[in-house]
C-alpha positions in Angstrom: 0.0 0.0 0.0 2.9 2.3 0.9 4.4 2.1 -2.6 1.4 3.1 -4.6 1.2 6.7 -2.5 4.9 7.0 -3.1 4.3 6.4 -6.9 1.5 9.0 -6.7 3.8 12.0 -4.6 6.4 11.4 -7.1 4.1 11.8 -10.3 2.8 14.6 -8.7 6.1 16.3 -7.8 7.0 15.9 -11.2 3.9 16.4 -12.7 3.5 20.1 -10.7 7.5 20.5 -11.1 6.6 20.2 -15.5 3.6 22.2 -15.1 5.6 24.8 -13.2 8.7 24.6 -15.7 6.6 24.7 -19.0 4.6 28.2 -17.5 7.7 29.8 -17.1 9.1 29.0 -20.4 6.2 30.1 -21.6 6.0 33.4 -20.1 10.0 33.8 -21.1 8.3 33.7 -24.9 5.1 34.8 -25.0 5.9 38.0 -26.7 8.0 36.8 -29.4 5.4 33.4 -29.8 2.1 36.0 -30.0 4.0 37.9 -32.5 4.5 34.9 -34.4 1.1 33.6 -34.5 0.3 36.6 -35.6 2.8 37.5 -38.1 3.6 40.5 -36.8 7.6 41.8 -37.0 9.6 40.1 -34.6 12.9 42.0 -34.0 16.7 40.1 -34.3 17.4 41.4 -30.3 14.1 40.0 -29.2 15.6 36.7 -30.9 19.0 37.1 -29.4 18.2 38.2 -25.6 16.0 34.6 -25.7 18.7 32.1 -27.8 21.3 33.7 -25.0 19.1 31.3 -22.4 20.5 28.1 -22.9 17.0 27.1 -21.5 15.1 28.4 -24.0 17.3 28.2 -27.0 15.9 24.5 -28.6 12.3 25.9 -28.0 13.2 29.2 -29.7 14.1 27.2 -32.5 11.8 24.8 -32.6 9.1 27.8 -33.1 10.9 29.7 -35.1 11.3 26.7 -37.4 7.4 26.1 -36.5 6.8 28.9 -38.3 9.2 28.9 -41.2 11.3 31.4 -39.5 14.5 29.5 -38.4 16.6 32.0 -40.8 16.1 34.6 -38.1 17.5 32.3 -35.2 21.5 33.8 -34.6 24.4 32.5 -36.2 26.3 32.2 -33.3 23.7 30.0 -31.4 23.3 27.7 -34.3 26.0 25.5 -33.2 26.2 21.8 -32.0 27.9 23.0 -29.0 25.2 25.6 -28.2 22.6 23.0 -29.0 24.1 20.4 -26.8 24.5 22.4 -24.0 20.7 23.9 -24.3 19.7 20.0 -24.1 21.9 19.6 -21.3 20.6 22.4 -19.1 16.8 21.3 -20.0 17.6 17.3 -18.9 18.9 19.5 -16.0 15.9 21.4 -15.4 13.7 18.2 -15.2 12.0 17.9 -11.5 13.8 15.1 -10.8 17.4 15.8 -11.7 18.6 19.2 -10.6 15.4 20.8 -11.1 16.2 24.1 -12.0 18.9 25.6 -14.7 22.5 25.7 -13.7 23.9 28.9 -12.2 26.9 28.7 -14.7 27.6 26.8 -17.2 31.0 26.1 -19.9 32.0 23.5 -22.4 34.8 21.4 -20.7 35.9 19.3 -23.8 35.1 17.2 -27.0 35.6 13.9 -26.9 35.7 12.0 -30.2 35.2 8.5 -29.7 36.1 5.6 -32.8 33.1 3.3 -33.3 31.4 2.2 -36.4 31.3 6.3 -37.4 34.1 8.6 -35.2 31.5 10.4 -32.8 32.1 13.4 -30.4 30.8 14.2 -27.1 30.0 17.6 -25.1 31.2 17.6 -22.3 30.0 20.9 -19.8 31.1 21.6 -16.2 28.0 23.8 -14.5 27.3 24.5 -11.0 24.8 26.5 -8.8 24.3 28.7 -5.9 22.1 28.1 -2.7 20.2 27.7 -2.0 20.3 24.7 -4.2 21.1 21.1 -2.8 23.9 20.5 -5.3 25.3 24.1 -4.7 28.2 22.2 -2.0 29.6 20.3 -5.0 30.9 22.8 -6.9 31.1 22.4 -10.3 30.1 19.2 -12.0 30.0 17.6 -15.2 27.2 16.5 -17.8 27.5 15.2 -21.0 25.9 15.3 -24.3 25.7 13.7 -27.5 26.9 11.5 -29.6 27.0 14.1 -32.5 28.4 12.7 -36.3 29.4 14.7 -39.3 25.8 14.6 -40.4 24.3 16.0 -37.0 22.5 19.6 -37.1 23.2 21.8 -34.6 19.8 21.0 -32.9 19.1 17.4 -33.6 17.7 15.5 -30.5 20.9 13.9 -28.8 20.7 10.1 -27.5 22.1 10.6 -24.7 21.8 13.7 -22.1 23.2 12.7 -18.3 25.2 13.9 -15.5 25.7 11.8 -12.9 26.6 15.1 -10.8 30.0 14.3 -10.7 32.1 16.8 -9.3 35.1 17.7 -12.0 38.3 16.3 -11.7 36.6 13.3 -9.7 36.6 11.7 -13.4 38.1 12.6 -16.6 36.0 14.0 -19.2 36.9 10.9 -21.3 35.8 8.5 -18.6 32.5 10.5 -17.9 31.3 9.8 -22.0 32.8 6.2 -21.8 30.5 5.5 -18.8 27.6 7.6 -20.6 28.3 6.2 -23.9 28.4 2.5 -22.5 25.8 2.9 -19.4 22.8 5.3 -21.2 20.6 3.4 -23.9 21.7 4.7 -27.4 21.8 2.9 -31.0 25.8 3.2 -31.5 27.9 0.6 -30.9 31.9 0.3 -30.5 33.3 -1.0 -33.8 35.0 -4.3 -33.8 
């Protein structure tokens, strides 16, 4: 009996925690998704100040492309490393990881790993402030990917983790062999 009610906090935590999330995301865009809808002008700084937020950046896309207006999404966020570090900081967000965005965040390294194609890994160190739990570990690492020669800046990664590892506990190059090897994905090592 106890683990049904435990079942039910926990989808409701997360449920509220989503609900919560996707309303503030919203309000972040409502201006520059009203003036889409209605095809009214929406200005390149209104663009930028929101693709700045890695947070927001893969939704800003997503309806800009919605709307056939991905030309006007910056140059300089259209870039696997900004897109893999926006789908980082949104696994992050998720109620039951960090739950909120990282204070700071900054690419670490690529790692390029040989398997049936060469791949390459984003790897980010981030950290937050209190009054966050995970503020007394400092910075930590997450990683992201695997991205090809063929990957757009903002194609859906297989595999998003951190196990909240503080950096220099592991290598970069042991946190994506553990990812690569421990997260379901489709790649495998070559022979």
């Amino acid at each position: 009996m106890i683990i049904p009610i435990i079942w039910f906090i926990r989808d409701w935590y997360v449920q509220t925690g989503l609900q919560r999330l996707a309303a503030i995301k919203y309000d972040a865009m409502k201006e520059v998704l009203q003036k889409l809808a209605s095809s009214s002008n929406v200005s390149a700084p209104e663009v930028e100040a929101i693709a700045m937020k890695p947070s927001l950046r893969i939704i800003l896309y997503r309806a800009l492309e919605a709307f056939g207006h991905q030309e006007m999404f910056p140059k300089d966020f259209y870039t696997e490393e900004k897109g893999a570090e926006s789908y980082l900081v949104n696994w992050l967000e998720f109620p039951t990881e960090l739950g909120r965005p990282p204070d700071m965040i900054m690419l670490m390294k690529i790692v390029t790993l040989e398997l049936d194609v060469r791949v390459h890994y984003y790897v980010f160190k981030f950290k937050t402030t209190a009054p966050s739990w995970a503020s007394k570990f400092g910075w930590m690492m997450g990683v992201c990917g695997p991205y090809n020669q063929s990957s757009l800046p903002f194609d859906v990664p297989e595999r998003v983790f951190s196990r909240f590892n503080p950096v220099g506990l592991l290598t970069p190059d042991a946190e994506v062999t553990w990812v690569h090897e421990s997260i379901n994905g489709n790649f495998k090592k070559a022979p």
